[in-house]
KOLTOR-721237 format. One record per residue (C-alpha): residue in one letter; z, y, x. Coordinates in Angstrom, 3 decimals. Last residue first. Example, Ala and Ser with C-alpha at 12.3 -4.5 7.8 and 13.67 -1.06 7.14 Angstrom:
- aa  zz  yy  xx
- S  7.140  -1.060  13.670
- A  7.800  -4.500  12.300
END
This chain:
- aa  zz  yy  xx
- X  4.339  -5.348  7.619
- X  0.789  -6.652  6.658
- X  -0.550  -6.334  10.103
- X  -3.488  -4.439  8.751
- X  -0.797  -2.187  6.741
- X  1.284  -1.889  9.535
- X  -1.605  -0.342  11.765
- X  -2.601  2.292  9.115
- X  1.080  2.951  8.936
- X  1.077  3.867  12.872
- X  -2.180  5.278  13.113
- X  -1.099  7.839  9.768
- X  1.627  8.761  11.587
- X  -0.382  9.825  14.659
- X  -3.121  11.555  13.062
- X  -0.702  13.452  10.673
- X  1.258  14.516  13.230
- X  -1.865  15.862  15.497
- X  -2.560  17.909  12.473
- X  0.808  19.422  12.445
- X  0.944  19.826  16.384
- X  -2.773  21.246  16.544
- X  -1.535  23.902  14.054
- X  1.797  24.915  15.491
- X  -0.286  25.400  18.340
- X  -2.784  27.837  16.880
- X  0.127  29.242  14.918
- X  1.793  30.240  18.305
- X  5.772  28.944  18.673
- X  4.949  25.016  18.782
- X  6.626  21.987  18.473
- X  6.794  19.853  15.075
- X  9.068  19.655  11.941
- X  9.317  18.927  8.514
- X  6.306  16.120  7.987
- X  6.713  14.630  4.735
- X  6.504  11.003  3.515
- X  6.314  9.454  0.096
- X  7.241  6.676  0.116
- X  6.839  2.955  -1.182
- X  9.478  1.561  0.861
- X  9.611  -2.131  0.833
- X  12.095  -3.071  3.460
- X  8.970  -3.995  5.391
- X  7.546  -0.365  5.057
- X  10.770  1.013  5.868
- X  11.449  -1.144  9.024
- X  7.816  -0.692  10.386
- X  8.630  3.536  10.003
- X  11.294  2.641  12.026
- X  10.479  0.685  14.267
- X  6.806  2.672  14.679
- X  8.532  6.044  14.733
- X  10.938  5.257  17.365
- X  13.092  8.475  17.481
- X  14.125  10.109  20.775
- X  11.537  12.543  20.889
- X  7.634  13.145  21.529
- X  6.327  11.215  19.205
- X  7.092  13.733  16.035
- X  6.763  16.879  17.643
- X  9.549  19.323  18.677
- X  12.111  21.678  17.279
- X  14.269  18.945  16.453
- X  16.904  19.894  19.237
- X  20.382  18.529  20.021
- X  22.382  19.316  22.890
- X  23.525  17.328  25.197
- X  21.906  18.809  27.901
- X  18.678  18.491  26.184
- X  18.869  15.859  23.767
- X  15.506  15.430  21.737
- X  14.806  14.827  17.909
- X  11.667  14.079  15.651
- X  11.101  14.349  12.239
- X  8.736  12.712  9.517
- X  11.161  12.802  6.190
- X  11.483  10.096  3.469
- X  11.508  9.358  -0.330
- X  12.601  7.311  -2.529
- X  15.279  5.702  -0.377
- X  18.425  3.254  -1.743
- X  16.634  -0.408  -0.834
- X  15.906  1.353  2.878
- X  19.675  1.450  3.696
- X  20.800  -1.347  5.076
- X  18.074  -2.782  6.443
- X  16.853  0.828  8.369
- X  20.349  1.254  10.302
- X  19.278  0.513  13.767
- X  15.937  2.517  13.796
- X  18.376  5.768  13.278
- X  19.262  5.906  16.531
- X  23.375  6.578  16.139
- X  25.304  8.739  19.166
- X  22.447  10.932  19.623
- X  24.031  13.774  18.703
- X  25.403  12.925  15.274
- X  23.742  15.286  13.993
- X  20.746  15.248  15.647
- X  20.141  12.014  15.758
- X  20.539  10.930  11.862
- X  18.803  14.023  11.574
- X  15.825  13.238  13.145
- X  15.578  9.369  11.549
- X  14.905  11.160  7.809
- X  15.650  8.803  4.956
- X  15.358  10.770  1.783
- X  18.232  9.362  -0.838
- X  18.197  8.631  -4.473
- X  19.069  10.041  -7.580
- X  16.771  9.575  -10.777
- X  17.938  5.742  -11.274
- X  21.488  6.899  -11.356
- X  24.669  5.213  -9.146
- X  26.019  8.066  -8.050
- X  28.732  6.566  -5.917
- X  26.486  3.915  -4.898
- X  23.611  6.037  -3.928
- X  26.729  8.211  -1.977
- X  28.144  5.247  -0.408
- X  24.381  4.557  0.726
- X  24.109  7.840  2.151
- X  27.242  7.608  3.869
- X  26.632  4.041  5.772
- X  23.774  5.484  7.113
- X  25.588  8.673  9.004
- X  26.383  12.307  8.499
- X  25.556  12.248  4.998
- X  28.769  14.210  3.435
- X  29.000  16.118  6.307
- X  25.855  15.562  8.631
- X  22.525  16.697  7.429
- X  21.245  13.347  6.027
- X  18.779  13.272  2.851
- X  19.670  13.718  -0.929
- X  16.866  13.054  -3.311
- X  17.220  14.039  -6.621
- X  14.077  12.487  -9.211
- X  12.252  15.133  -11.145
- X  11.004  14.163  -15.059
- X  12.795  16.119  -17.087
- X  14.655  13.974  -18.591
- X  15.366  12.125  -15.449
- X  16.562  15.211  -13.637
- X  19.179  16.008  -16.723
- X  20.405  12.165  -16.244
- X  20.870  13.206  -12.918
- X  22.580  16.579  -13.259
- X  26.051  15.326  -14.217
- X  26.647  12.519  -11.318
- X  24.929  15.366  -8.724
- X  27.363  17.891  -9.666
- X  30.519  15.567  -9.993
- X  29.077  14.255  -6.375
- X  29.339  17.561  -4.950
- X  32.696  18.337  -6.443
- X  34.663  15.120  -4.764
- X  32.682  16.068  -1.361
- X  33.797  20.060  -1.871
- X  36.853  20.142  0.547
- X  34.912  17.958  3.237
- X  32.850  21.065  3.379
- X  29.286  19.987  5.122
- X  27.547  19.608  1.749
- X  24.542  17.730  0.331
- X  21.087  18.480  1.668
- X  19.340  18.317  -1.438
- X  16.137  17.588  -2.199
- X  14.345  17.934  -5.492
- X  11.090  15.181  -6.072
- X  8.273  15.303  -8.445
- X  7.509  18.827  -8.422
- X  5.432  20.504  -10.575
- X  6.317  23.794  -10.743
- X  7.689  23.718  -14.095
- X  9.372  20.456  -13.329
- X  11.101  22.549  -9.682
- X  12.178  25.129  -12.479
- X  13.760  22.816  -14.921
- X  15.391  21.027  -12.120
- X  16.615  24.424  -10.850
- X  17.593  24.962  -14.174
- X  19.932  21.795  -14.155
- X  21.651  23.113  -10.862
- X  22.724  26.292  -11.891
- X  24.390  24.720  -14.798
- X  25.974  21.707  -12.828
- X  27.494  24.743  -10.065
- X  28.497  26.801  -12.923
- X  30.696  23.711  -14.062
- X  31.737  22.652  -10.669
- X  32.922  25.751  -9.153
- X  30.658  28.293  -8.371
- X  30.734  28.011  -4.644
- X  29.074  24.333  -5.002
- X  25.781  25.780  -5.608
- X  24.120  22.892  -4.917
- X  20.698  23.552  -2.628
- X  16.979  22.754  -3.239
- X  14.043  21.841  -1.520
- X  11.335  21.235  -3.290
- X  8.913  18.666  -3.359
- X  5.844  17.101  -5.108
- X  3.851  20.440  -4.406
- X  0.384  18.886  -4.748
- X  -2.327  20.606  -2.739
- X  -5.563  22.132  -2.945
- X  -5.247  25.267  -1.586
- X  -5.409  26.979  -4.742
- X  -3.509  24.148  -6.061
- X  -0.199  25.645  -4.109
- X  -0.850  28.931  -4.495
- X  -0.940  28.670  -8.466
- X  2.233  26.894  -8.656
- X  3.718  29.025  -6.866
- X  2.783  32.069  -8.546
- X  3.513  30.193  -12.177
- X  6.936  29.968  -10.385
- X  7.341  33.166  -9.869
- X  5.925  34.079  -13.101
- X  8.252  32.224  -14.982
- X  11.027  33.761  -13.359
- X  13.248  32.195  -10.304
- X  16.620  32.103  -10.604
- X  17.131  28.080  -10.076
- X  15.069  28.234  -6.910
- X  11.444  28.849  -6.524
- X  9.228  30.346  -3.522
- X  12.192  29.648  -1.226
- X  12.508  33.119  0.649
- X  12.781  34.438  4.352
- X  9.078  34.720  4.242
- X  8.281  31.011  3.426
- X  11.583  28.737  2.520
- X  10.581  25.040  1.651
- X  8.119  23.553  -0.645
- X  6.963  20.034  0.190
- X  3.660  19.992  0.250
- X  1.021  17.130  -0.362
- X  -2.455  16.212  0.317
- X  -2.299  16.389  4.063
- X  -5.813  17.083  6.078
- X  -4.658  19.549  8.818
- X  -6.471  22.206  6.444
- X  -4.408  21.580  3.425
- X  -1.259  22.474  5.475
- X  -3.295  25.643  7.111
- X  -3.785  26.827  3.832
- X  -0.382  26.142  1.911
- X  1.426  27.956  4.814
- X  -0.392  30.951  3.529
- X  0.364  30.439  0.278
- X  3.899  30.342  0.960
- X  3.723  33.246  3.038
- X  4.057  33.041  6.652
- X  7.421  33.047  9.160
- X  8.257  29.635  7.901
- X  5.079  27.807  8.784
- X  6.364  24.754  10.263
- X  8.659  24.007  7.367
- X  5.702  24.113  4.879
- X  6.486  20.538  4.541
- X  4.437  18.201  4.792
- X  2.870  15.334  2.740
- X  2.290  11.704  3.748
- X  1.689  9.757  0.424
- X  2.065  6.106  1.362
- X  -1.050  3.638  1.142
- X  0.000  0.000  0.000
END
């Protein structure tokens, strides 16, 4: 089976939305994932009909499908506000048609009881709309494999599941955990997953740079998701490069080299 491999427009923060749009269509991917453009994420849970019309627009202008959208819980309004504000962002991220919301959980060890009350509320409202949560590793709550299954668990909804991305796991834990060794255990909880790379430099974490040329092991684990029966999608978040020509070569060069490696497991039958 052929995954969608999307990016996001992570690698083209300082342009417009529909800007980033362009060059994403023009490095050959078929989906976006819509992240912050301008200092702004084109829709969030305040955004107006036209704003999100706007997006929309941009978006199949270029030709694209804008099956994600990164969100955030607004855990500083307490629980109840923080449900409310996140059901209309799944109303907006429907409008816009999105397919998949993700969230990046929370880092406050204080809110971990109140960010799964959130997400425990809000999924049946994600289902009925018809946009699945997907909550990917960024330390805290998801610092490690083990975390994001206790949080499928802990959900335990058929719209909420979790984006595997092997950078993270590295980054934040600083290389302590490779995130090929954890695939088995938590590939039956993904719906979604996240091309990104990760180097050490001095200790120091970076994931600044281009898939391939890090610390992750993109055929074992990209093998490991596609034999655990993964059915995607995919989306690039982050590759080298300050000049847009480079940034450029680096996102098409992505695409090129992920696509060898599932092209390869497919033949192979992995």
């Amino acid at each position: 089976m052929e995954l969608v491999l999307g990016c996001t427009t992570r690698p083209y923060s300082n342009l417009t939305f529909a800007e980033a749009c362009m060059h994403i269509a023009a490095a050959g991917y078929t989906d976006v994932a819509v992240f912050s453009n301008a200092g702004k994420i084109p829709v969030s849970s305040d955004s107006t009909e036209e704003e999100i019309a706007e997006a929309r627009e941009a978006a199949s202008d270029a030709g694209l499908i804008p099956s994600m959208l990164l969100g955030r819980t607004r855990l500083d309004l307490g629980v109840s506000g923080a449900i409310d504000d996140y059901k209309r962002l799944l109303d907006n991220a429907a409008a816009l048609g999105t397919i998949w919301l993700l969230d990046c959980g929370t880092g406050k060890e204080e809110w971990y009881d109140a960010f799964f009350e959130v997400m425990e509320q809000a999924a049946p409202h994600a289902q009925e709309v018809g946009v699945s949560i997907t909550l990917k590793p960024h330390g805290g709550i998801t610092l490690t494999a083990q975390d994001l299954v206790n949080a499928y668990e802990r959900v335990n909804h058929p719209a909420f599941g979790i984006c595997y991305d092997p950078g993270n796991i590295i980054y934040y834990t600083r290389g302590e955990l490779l995130p090929e060794t954890d695939i088995e255990k938590v590939v039956p909880t993904l719906n979604t997953g996240i091309i990104k790379d990760c180097v050490l430099r001095d200790g120091q974490p970076d994931v600044m740079v281009t898939p391939g040329e890090g610390l992750v092991d993109f055929e074992k684990v990209l093998g490991g998701l596609v034999s655990g029966g993964f059915q995607g999608p995919l989306y690039v978040e982050c590759v080298g490069g300050k000049e847009l020509n480079e940034i450029n070569a680096n996102v098409r060069a992505t695409h090129s080299f992920i696509s060898g490696i599932l092209e390869g497991l497919n033949a192979n039958g992995a």
